[in-house]
mmCIF file of the N, C-alpha and C atoms, coordinates in Angstrom:
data_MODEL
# 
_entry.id   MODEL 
# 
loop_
_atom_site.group_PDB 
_atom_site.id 
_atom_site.type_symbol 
_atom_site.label_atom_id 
_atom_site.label_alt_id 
_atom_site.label_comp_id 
_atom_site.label_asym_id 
_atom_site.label_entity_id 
_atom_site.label_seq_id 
_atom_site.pdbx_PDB_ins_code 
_atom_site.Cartn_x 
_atom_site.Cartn_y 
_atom_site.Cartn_z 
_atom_site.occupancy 
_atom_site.B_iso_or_equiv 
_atom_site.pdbx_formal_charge 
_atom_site.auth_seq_id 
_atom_site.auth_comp_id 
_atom_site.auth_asym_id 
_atom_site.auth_atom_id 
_atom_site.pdbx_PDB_model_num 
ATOM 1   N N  . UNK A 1 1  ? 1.001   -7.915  -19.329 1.00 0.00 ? 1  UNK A N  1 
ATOM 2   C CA . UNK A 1 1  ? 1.191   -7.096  -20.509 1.00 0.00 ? 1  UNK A CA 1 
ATOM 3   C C  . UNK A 1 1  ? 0.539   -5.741  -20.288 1.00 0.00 ? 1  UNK A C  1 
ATOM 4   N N  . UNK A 1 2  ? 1.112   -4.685  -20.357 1.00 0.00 ? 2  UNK A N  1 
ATOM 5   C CA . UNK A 1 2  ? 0.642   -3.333  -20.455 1.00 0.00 ? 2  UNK A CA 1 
ATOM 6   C C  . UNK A 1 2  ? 0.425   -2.748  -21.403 1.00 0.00 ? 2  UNK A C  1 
ATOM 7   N N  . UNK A 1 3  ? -0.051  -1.406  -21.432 1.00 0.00 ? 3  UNK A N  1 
ATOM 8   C CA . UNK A 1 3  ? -0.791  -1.073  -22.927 1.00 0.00 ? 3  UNK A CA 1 
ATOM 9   C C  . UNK A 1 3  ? 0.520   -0.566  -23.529 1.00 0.00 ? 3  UNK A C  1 
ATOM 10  N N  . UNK A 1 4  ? 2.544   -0.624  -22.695 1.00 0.00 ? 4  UNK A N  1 
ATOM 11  C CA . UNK A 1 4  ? 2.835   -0.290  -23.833 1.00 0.00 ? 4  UNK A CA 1 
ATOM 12  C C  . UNK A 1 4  ? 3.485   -1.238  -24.572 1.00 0.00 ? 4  UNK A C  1 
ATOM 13  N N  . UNK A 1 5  ? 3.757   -2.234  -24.801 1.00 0.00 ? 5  UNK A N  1 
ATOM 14  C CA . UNK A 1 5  ? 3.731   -3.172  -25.589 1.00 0.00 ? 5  UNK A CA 1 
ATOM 15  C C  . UNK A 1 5  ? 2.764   -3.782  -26.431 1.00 0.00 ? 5  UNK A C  1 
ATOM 16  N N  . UNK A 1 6  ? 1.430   -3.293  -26.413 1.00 0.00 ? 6  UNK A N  1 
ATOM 17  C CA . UNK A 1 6  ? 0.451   -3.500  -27.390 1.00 0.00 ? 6  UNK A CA 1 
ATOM 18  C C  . UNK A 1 6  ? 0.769   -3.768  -28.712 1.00 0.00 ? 6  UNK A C  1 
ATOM 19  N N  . UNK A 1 7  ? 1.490   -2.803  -29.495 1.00 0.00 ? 7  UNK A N  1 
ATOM 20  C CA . UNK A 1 7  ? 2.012   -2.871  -30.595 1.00 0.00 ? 7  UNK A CA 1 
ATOM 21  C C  . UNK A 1 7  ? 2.481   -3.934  -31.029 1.00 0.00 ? 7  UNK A C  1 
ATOM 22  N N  . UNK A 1 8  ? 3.255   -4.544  -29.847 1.00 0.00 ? 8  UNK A N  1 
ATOM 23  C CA . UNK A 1 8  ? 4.520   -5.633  -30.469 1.00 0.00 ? 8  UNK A CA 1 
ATOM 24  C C  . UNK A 1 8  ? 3.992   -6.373  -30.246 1.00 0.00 ? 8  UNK A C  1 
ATOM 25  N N  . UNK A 1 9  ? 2.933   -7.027  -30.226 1.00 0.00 ? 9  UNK A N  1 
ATOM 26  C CA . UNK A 1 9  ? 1.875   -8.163  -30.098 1.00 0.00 ? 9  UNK A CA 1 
ATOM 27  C C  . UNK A 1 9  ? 1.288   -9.002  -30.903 1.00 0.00 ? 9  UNK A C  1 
ATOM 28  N N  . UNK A 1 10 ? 1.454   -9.978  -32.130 1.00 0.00 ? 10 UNK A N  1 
ATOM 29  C CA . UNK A 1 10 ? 0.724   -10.190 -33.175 1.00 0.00 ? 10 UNK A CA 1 
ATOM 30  C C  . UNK A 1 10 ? -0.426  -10.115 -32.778 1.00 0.00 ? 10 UNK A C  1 
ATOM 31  N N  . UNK A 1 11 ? -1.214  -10.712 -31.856 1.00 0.00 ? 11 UNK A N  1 
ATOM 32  C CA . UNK A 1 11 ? -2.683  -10.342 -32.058 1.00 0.00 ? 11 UNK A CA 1 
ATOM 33  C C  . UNK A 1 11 ? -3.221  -9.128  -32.005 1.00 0.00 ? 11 UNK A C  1 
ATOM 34  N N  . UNK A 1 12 ? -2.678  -8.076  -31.710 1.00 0.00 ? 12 UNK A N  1 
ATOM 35  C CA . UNK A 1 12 ? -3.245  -6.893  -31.853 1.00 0.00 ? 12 UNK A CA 1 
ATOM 36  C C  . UNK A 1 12 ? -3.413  -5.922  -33.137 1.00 0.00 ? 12 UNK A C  1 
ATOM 37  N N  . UNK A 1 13 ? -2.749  -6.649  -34.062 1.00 0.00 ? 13 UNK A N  1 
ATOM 38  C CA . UNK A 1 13 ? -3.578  -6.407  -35.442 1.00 0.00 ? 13 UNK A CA 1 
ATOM 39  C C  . UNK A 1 13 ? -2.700  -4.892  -36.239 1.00 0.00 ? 13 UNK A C  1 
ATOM 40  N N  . UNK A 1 14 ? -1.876  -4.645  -35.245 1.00 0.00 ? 14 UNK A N  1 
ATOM 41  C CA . UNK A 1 14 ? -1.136  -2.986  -36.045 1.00 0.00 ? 14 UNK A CA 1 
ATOM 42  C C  . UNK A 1 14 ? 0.616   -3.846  -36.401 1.00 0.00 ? 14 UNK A C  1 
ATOM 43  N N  . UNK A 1 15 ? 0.661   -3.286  -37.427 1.00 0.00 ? 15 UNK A N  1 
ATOM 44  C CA . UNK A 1 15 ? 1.643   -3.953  -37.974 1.00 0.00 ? 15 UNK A CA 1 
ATOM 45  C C  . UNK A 1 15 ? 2.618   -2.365  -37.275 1.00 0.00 ? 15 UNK A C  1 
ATOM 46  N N  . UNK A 1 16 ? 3.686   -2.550  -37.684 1.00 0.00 ? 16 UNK A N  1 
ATOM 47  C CA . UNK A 1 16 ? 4.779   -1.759  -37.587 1.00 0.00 ? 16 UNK A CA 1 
ATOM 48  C C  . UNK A 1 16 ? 4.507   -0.214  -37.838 1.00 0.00 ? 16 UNK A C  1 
ATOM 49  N N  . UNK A 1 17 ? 4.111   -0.204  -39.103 1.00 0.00 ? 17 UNK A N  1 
ATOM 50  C CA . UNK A 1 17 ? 3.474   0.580   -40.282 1.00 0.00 ? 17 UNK A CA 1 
ATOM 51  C C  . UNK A 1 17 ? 2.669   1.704   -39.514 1.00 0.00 ? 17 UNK A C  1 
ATOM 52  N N  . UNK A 1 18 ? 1.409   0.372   -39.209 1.00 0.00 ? 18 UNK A N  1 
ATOM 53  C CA . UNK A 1 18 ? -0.077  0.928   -38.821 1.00 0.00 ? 18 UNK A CA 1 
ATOM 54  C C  . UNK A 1 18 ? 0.408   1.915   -37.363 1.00 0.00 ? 18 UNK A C  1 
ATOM 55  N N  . UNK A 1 19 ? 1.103   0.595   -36.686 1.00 0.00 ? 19 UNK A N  1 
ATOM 56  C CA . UNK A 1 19 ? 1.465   1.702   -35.454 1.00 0.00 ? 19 UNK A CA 1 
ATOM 57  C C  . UNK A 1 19 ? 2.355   3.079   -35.634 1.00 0.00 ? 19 UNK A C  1 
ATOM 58  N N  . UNK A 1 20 ? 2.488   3.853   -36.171 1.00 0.00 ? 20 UNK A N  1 
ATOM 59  C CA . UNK A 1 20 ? 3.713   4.478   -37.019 1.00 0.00 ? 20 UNK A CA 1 
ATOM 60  C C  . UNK A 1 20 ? 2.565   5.717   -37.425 1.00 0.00 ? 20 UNK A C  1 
ATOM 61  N N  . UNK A 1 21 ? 1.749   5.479   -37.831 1.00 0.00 ? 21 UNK A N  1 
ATOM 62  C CA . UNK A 1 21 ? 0.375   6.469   -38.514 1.00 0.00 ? 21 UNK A CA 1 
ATOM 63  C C  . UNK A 1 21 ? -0.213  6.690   -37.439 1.00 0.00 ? 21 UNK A C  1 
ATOM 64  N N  . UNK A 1 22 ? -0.375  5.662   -36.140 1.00 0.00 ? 22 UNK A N  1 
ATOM 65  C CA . UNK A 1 22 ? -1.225  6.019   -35.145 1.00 0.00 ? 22 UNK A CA 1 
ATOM 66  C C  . UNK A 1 22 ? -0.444  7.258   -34.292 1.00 0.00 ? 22 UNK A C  1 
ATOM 67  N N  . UNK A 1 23 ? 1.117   6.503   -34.143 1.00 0.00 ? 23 UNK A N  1 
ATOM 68  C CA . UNK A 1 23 ? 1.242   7.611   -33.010 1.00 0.00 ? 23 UNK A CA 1 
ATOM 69  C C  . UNK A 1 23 ? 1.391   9.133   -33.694 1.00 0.00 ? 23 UNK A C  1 
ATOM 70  N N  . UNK A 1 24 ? 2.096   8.956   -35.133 1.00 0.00 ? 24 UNK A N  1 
ATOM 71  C CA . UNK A 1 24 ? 2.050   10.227  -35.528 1.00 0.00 ? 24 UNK A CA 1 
ATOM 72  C C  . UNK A 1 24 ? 0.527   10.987  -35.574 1.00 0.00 ? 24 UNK A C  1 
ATOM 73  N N  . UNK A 1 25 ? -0.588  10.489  -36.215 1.00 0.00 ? 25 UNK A N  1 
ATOM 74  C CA . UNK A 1 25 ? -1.733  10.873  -36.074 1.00 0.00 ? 25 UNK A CA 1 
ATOM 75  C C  . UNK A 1 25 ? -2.089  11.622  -34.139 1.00 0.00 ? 25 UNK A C  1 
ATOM 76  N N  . UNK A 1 26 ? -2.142  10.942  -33.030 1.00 0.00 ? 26 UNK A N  1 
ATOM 77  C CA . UNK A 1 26 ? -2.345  11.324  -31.836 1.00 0.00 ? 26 UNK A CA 1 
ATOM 78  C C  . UNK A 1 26 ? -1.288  12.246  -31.821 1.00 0.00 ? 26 UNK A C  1 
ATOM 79  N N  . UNK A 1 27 ? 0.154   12.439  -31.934 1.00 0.00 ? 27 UNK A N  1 
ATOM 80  C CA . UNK A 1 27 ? 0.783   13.586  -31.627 1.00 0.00 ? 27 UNK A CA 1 
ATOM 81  C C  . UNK A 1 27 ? 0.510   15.059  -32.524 1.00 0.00 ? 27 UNK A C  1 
ATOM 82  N N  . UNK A 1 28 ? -0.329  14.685  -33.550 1.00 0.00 ? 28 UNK A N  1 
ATOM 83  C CA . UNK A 1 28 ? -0.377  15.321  -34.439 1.00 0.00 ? 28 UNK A CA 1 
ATOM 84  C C  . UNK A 1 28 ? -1.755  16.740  -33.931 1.00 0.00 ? 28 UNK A C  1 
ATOM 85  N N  . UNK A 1 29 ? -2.511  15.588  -33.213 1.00 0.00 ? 29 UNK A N  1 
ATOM 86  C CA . UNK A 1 29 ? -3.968  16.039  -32.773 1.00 0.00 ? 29 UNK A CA 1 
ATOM 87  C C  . UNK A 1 29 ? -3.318  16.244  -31.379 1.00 0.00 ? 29 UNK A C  1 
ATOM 88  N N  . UNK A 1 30 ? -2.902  16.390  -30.385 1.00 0.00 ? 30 UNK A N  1 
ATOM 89  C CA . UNK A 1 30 ? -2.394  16.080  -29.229 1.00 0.00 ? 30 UNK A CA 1 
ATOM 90  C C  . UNK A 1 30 ? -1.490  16.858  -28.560 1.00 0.00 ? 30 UNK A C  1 
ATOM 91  N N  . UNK A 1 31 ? 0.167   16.775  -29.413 1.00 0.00 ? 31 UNK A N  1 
ATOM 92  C CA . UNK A 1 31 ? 0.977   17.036  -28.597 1.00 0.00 ? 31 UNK A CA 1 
ATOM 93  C C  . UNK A 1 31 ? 0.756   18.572  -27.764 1.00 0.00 ? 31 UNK A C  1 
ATOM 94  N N  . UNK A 1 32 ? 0.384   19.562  -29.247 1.00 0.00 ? 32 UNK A N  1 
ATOM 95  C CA . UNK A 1 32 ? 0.325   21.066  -28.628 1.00 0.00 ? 32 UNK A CA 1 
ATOM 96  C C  . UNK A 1 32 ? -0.537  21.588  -27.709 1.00 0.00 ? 32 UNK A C  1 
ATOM 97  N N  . UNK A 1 33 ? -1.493  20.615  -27.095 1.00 0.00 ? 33 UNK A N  1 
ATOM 98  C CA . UNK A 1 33 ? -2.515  21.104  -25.317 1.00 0.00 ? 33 UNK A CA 1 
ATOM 99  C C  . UNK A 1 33 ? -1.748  21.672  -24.822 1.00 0.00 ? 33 UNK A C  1 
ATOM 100 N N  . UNK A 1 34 ? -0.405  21.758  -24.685 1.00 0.00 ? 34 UNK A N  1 
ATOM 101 C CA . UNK A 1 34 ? -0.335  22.079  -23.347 1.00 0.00 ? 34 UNK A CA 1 
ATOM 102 C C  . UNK A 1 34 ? 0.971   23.189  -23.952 1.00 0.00 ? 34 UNK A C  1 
ATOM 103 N N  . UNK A 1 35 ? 0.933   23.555  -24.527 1.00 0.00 ? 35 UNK A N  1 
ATOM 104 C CA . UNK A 1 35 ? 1.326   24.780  -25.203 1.00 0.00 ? 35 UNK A CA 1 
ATOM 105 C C  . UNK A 1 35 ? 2.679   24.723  -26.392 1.00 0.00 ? 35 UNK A C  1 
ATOM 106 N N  . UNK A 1 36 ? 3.360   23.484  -25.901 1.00 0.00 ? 36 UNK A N  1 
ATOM 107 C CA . UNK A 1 36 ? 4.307   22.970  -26.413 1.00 0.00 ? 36 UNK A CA 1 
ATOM 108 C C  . UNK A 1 36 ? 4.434   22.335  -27.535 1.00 0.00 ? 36 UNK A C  1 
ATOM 109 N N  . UNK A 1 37 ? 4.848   22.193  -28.669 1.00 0.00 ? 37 UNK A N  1 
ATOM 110 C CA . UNK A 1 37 ? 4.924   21.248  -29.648 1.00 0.00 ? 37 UNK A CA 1 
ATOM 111 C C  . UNK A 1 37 ? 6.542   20.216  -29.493 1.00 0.00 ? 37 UNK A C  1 
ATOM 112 N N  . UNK A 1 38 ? 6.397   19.738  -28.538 1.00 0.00 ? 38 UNK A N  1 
ATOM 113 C CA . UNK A 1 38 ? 7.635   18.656  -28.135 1.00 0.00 ? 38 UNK A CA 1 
ATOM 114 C C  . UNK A 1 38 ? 7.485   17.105  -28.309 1.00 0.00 ? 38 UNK A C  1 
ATOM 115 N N  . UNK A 1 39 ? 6.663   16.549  -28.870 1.00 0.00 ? 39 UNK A N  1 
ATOM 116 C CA . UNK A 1 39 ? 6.816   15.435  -29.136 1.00 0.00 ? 39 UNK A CA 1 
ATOM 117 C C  . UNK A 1 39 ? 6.261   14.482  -27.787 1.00 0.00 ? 39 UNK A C  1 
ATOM 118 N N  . UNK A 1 40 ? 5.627   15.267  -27.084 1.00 0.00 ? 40 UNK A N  1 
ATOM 119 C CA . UNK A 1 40 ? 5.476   14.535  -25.560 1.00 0.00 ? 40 UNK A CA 1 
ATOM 120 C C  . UNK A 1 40 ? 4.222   15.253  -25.257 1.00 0.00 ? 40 UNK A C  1 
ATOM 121 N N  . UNK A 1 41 ? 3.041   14.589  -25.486 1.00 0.00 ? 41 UNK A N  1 
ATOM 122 C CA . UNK A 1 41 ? 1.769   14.689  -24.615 1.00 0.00 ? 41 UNK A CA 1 
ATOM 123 C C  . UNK A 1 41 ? 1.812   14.287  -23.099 1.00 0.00 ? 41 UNK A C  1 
ATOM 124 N N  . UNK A 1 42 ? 1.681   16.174  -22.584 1.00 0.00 ? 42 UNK A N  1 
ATOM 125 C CA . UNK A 1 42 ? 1.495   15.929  -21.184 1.00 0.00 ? 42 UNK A CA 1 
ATOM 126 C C  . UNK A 1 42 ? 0.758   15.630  -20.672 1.00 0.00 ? 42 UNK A C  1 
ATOM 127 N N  . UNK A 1 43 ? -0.619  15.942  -21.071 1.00 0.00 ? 43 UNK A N  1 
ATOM 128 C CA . UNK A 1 43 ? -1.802  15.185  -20.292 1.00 0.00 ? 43 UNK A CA 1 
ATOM 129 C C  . UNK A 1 43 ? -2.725  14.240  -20.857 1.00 0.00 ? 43 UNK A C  1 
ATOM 130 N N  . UNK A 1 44 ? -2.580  13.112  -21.114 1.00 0.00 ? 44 UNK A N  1 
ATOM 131 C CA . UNK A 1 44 ? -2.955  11.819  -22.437 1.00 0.00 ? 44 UNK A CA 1 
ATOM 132 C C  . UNK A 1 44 ? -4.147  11.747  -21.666 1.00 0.00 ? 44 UNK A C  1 
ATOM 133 N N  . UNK A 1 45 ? -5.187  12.505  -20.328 1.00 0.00 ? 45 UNK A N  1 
ATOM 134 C CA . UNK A 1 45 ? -6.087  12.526  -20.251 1.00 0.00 ? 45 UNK A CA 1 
ATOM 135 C C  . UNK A 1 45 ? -6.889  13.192  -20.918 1.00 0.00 ? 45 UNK A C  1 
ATOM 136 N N  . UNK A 1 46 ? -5.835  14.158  -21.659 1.00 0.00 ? 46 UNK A N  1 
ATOM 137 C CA . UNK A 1 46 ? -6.852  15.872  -21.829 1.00 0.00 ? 46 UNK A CA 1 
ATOM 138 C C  . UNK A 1 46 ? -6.772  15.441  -23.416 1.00 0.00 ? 46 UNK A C  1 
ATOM 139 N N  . UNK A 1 47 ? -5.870  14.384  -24.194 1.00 0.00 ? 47 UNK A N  1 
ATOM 140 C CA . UNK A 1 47 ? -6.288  14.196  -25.372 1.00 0.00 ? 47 UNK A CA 1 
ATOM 141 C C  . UNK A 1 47 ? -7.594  13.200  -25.904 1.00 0.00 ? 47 UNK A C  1 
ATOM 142 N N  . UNK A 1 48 ? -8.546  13.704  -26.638 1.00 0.00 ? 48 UNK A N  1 
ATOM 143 C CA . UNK A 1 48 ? -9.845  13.227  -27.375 1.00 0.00 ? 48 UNK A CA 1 
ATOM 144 C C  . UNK A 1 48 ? -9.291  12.957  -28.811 1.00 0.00 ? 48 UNK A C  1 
ATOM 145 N N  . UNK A 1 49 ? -8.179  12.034  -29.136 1.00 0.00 ? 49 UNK A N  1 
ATOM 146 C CA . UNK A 1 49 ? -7.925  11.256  -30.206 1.00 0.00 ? 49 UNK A CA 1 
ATOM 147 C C  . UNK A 1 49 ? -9.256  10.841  -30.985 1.00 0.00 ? 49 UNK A C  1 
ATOM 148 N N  . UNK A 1 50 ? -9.679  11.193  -32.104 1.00 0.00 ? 50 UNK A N  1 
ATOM 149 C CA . UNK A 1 50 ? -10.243 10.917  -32.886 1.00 0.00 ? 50 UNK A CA 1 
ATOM 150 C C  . UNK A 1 50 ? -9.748  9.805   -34.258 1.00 0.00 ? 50 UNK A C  1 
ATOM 151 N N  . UNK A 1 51 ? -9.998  8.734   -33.527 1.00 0.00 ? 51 UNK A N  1 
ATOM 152 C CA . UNK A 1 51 ? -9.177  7.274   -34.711 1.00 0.00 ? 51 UNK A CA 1 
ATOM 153 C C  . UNK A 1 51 ? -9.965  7.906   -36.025 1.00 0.00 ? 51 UNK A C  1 
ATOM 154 N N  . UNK A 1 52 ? -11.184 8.437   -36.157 1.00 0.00 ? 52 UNK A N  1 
ATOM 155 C CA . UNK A 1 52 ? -11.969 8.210   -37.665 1.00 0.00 ? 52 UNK A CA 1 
ATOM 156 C C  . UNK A 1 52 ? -11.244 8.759   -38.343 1.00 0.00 ? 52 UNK A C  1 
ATOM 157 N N  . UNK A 1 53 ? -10.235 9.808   -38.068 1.00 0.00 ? 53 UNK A N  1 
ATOM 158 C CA . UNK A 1 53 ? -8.856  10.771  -38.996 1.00 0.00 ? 53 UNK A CA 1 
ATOM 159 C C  . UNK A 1 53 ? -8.395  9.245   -39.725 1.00 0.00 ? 53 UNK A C  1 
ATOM 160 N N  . UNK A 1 54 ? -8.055  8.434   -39.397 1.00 0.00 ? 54 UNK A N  1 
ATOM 161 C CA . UNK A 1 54 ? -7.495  7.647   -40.002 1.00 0.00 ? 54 UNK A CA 1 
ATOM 162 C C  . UNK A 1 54 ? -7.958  5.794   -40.784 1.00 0.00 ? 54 UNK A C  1 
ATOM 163 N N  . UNK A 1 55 ? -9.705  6.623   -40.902 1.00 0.00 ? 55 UNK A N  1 
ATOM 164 C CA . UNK A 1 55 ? -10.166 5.737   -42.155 1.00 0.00 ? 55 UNK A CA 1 
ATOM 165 C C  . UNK A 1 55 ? -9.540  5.092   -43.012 1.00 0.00 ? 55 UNK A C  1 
ATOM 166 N N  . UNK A 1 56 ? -9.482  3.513   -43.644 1.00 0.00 ? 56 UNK A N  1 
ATOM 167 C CA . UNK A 1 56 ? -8.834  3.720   -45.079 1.00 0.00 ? 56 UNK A CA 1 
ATOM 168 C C  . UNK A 1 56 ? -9.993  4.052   -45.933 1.00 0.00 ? 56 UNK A C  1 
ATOM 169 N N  . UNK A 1 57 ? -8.761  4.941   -46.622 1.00 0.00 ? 57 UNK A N  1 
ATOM 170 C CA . UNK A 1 57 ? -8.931  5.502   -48.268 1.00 0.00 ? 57 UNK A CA 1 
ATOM 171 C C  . UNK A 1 57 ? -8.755  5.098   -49.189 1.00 0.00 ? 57 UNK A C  1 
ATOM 172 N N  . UNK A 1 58 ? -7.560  3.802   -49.135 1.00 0.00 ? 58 UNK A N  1 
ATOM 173 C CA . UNK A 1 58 ? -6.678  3.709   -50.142 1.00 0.00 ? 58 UNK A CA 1 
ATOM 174 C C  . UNK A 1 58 ? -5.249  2.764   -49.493 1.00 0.00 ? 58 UNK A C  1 
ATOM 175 N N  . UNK A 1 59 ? -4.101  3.497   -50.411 1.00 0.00 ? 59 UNK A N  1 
ATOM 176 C CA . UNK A 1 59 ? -3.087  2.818   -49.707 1.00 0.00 ? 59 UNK A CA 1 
ATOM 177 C C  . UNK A 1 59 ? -2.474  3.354   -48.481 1.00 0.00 ? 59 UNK A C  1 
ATOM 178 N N  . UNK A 1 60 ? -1.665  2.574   -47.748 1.00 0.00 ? 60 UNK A N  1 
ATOM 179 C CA . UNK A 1 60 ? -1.378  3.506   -46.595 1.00 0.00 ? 60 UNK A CA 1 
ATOM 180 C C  . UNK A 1 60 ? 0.084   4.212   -46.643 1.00 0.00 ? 60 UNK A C  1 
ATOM 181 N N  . UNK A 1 61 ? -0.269  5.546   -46.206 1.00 0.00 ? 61 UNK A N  1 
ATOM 182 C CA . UNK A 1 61 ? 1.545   6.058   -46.130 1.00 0.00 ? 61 UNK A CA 1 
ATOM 183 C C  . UNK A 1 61 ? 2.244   6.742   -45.606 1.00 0.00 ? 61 UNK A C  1 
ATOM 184 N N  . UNK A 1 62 ? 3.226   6.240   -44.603 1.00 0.00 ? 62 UNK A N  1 
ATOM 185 C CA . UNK A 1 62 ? 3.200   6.560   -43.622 1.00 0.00 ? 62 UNK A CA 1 
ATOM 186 C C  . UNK A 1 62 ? 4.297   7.834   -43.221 1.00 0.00 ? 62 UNK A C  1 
ATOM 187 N N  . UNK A 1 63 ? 4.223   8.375   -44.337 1.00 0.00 ? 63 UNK A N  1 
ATOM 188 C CA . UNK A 1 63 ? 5.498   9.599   -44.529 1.00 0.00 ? 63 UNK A CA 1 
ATOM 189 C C  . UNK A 1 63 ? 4.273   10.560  -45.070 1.00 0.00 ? 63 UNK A C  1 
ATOM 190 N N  . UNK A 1 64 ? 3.177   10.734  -44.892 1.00 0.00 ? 64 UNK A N  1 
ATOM 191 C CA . UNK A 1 64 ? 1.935   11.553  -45.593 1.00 0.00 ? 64 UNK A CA 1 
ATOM 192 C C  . UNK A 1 64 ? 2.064   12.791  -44.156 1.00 0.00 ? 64 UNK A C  1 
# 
């Protein structure tokens, strides 16, 4: 199993949803390093994803 099937894993705890907030959250913080806003992080070394952006608050939503 590789990390990209993580998602689709019941034990890994991100529902559909959750995964859905994550990647938008990392592209959100992410995609534009490298000058581009394309939907494609070129160097997923050079991103410092900060999960605490996505504390719960409340309910979750994933069109926010």
């Amino acid at each position: 199993m590789g990390h990209n099937g993580a998602h689709t894993q019941p034990e890994s705890g991100l529902s559909k949803t959750d995964f859905l907030l994550l990647h938008r959250a990392v592209l959100e913080q992410c995609d534009a390093l490298d000058g581009v806003r394309d939907g494609v992080i070129e160097n997923p070394l050079g991103c410092h994803f900060d999960p605490e952006i996505l504390r719960c608050t409340g309910l979750k939503n994933p069109s926010a």
